[in-house]
C-alpha positions as CSV (number, residue, x, y, z in Angstrom):
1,X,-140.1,6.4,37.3
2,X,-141.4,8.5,34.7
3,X,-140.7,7.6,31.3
4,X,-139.8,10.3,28.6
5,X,-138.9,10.7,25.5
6,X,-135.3,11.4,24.0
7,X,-135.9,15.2,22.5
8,X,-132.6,15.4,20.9
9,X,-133.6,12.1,18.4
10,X,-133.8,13.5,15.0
11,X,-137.4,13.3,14.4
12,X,-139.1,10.6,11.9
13,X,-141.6,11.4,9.3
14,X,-142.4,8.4,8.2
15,X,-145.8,7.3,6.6
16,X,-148.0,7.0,9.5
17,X,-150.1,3.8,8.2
18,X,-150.4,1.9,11.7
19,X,-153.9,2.2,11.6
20,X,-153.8,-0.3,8.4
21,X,-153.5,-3.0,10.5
22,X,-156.5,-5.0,10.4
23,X,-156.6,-5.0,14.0
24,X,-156.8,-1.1,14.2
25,X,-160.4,-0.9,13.7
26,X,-161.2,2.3,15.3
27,X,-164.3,2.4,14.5
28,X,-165.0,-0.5,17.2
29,X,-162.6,1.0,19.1
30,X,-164.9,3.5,20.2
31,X,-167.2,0.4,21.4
32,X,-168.1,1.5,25.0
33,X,-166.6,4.9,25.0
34,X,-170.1,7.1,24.5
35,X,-169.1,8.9,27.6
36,X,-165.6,10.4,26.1
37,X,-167.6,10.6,22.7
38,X,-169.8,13.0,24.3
39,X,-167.6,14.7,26.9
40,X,-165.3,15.7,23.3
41,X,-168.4,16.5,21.4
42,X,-169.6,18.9,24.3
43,X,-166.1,20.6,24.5
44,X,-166.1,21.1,20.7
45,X,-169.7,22.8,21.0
46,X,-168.6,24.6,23.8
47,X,-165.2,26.1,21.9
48,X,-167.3,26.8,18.9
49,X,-170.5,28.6,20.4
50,X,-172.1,30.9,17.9
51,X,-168.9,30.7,15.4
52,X,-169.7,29.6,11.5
53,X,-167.1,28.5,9.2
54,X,-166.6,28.6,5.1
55,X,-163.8,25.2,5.2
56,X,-163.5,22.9,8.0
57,X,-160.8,19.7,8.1
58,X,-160.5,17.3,10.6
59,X,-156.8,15.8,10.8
60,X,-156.7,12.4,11.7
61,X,-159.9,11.9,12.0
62,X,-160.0,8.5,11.5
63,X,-163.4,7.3,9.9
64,X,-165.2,10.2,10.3
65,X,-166.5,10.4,13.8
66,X,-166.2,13.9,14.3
67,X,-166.9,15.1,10.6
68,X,-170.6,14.6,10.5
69,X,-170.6,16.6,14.3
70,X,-168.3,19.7,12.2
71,X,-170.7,19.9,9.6
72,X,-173.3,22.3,11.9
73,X,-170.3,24.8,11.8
74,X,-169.1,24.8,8.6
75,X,-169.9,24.8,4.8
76,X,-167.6,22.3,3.7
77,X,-165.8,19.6,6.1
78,X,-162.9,17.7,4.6
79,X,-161.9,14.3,6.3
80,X,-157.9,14.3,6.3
81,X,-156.5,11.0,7.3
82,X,-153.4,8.7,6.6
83,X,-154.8,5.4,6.9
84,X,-156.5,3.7,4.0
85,X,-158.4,1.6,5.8
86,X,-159.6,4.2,7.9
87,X,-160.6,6.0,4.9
88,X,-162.3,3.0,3.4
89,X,-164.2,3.1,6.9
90,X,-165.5,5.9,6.4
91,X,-166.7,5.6,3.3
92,X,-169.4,3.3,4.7
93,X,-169.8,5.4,8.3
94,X,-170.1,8.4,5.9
95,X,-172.5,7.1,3.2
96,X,-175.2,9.5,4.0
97,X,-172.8,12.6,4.4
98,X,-171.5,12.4,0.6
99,X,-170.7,16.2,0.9
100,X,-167.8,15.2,3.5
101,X,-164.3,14.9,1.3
102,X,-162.6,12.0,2.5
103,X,-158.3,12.6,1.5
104,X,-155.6,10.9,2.5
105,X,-152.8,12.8,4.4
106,X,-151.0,13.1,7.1
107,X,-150.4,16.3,9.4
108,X,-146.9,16.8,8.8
109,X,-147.4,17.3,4.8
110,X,-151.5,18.5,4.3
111,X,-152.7,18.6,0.9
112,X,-154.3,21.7,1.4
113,X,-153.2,25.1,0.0
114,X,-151.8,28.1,2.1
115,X,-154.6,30.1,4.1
116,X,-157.2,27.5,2.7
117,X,-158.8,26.3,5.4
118,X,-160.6,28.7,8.6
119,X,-161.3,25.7,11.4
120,X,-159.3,22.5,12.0
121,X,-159.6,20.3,14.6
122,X,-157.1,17.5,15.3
123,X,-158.3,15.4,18.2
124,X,-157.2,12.5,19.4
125,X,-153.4,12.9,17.6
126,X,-151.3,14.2,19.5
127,X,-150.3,10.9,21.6
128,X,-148.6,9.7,18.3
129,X,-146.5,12.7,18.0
130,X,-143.7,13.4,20.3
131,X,-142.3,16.1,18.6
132,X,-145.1,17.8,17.2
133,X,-143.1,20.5,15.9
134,X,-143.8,20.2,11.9
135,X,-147.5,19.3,11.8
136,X,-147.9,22.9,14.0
137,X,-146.1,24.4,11.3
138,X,-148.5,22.7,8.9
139,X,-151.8,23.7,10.4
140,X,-150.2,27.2,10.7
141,X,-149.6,27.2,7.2
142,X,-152.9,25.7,5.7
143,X,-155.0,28.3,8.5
144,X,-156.5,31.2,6.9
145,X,-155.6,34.4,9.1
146,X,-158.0,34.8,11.9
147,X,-158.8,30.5,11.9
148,X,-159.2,28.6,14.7
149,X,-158.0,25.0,15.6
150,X,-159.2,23.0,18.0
151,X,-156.1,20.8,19.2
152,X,-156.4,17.7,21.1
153,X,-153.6,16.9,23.9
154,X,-152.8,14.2,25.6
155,X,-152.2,15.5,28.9
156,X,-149.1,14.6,31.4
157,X,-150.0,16.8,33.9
158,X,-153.4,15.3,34.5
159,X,-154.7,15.3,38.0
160,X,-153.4,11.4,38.9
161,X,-150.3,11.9,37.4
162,X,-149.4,14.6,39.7
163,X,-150.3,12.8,42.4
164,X,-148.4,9.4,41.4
165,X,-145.1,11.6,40.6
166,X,-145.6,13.8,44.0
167,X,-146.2,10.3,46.0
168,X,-142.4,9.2,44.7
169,X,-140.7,12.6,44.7
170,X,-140.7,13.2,40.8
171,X,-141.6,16.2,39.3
172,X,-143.4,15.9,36.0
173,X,-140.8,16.7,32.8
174,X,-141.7,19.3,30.3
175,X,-140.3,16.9,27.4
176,X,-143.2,14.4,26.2
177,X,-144.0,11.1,28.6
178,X,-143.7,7.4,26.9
179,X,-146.7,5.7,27.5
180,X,-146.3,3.2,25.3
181,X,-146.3,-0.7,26.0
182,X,-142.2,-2.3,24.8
183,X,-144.2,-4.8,22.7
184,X,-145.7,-1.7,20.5
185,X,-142.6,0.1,20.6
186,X,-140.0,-2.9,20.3
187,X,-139.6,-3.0,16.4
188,X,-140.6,0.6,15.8
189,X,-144.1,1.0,16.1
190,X,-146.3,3.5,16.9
191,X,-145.7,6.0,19.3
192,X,-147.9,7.0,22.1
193,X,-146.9,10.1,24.7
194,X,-148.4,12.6,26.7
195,X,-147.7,16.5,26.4
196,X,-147.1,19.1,29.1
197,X,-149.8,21.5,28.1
198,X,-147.2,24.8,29.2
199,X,-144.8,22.8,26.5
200,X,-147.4,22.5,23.7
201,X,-148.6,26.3,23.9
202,X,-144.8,27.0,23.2
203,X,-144.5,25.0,20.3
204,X,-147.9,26.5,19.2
205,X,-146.5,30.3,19.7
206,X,-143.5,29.6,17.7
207,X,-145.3,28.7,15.0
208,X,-147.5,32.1,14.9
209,X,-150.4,30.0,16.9
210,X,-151.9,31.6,20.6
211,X,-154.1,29.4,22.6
212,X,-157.1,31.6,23.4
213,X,-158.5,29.0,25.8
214,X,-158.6,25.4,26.9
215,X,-160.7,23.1,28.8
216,X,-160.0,20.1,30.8
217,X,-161.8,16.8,28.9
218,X,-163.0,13.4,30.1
219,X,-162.3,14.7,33.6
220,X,-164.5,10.9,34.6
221,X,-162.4,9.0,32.2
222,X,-162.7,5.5,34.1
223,X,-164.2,2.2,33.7
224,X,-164.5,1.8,37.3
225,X,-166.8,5.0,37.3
226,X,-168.4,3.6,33.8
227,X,-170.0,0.9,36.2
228,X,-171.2,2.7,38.9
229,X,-172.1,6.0,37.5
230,X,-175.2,6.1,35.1
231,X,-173.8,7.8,31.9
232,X,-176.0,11.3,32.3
233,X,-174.8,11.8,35.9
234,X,-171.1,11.4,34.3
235,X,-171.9,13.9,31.5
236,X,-173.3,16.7,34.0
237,X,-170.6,16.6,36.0
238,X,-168.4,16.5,32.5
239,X,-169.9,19.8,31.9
240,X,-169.2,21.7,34.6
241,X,-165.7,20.4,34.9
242,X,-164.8,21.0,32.2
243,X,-164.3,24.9,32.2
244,X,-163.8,24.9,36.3
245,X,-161.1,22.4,36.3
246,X,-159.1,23.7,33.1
247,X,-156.6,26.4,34.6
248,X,-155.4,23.0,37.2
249,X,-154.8,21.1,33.4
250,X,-157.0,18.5,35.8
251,X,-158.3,16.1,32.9
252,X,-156.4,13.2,30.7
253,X,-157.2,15.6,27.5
254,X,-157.2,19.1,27.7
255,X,-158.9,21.0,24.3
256,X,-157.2,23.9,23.2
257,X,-158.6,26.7,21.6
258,X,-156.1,28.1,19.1
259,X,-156.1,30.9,17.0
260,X,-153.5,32.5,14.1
261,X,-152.6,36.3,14.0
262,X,-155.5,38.0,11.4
């Protein structure tokens, strides 16, 4: 059965400091993973193509992987992040990029003044957010008129869910999917779920944001293929997934290109 999550819970704004944890290094997380690395970096180029930018952020962007990528497309790239130890990561990951601000904050109350920022990407967050609600109204109100974001989402109406829920009779719910192990949410912990796309534009429009355009992401996302497939084979086909599958929502991420009213 397909697990969701309770929409009507009042929603919790606490501190989001998992990633403090000494055994939250993301930075070895990302061990092994040059295939999605690239497959995100390629949809980022692909969303951005001949745009420039005065002030970019990256929200929860952990250590930094993507800031030193954002700096060919903007002036000034700000690494926002709630984790301390992330940031302290960084610090060392981004030793050579001292022009990168490292803050810490968290998407549901950014330190970053009205209109002040023109691109923000936030990849890689939405999982840990099941009712993302007030962090849209945040990057609403910190986008300049006429920004972009680039918005991660975990995606519930990937290819093999459909399947898995068409095999048992189910139909895939609208309202966020718990994928989350008991033992990390037994005492509390950090959330992980995965959006309806059709859901997440919604919430996007009601907070003044249209989705311009999306691509389907890490399409080959699969250790099985990781052994078989050599990693440039993987990465072609990556590329010319990416836009031909994204109007079937077909990949576990799907990159959306989102825009407020000038």
């Amino acid at each position: 059965m397909l697990k969701y999550s309770n929409m009507s819970e009042p929603t919790s704004h606490k501190p989001a400091n998992q990633y403090d944890d000494p055994s939250h290094n993301y930075l070895h997380y990302w061990d092994g993973r040059d295939y999605e690395n690239e497959a995100e970096r390629m949809a980022i180029t692909r969303l951005l193509d001949g745009k420039h930018f005065k002030r970019a952020a990256d929200i929860g962007g952990g250590y930094g992987r993507l800031c030193v990528f954002l700096e060919q497309y903007a002036d000034r790239v700000t690494l926002a992040e709630p984790s301390q130890q992330q940031l302290d990561i960084g610090a060392e990951f981004l030793k050579d990029h001292p022009e990168i601000d490292r803050v810490q904050m968290q998407a549901d109350e950014l330190k970053f003044n009205d209109g002040e920022l023109d691109l923000i990407t936030m990849i890689r967050v939405m999982h840990h957010l099941p009712k993302p609600e007030p962090e849209f109204a945040e990057l609403s109100r910190v986008l300049a008129p006429g920004g972009y974001l680039i918005l991660e989402v975990a995606n519930s109406t990937h290819a093999r869910n459909r399947i898995k829920a068409t095999l048992k009779g189910e139909k895939i719910p609208a309202t966020p999917i718990n994928v989350a192990s008991a033992a990390s949410t037994a005492d509390g912990g950090i959330a992980f779920v995965n959006h309806h796309p059709a859901t997440v534009e919604r919430q996007l429009a009601a907070a003044g944001l249209t989705v311009e355009r999306k691509l389907s992401v890490s399409n080959l996302r699969s250790p099985g293929l990781k052994k078989v497939l050599p990693r440039q084979l993987m990465l072609g086909l990556e590329n010319v997934m990416q836009t031909t599958l994204a109007s079937a929502n077909f990949g576990p991420s799907m990159f959306l290109l989102v825009r407020k009213a000038a």
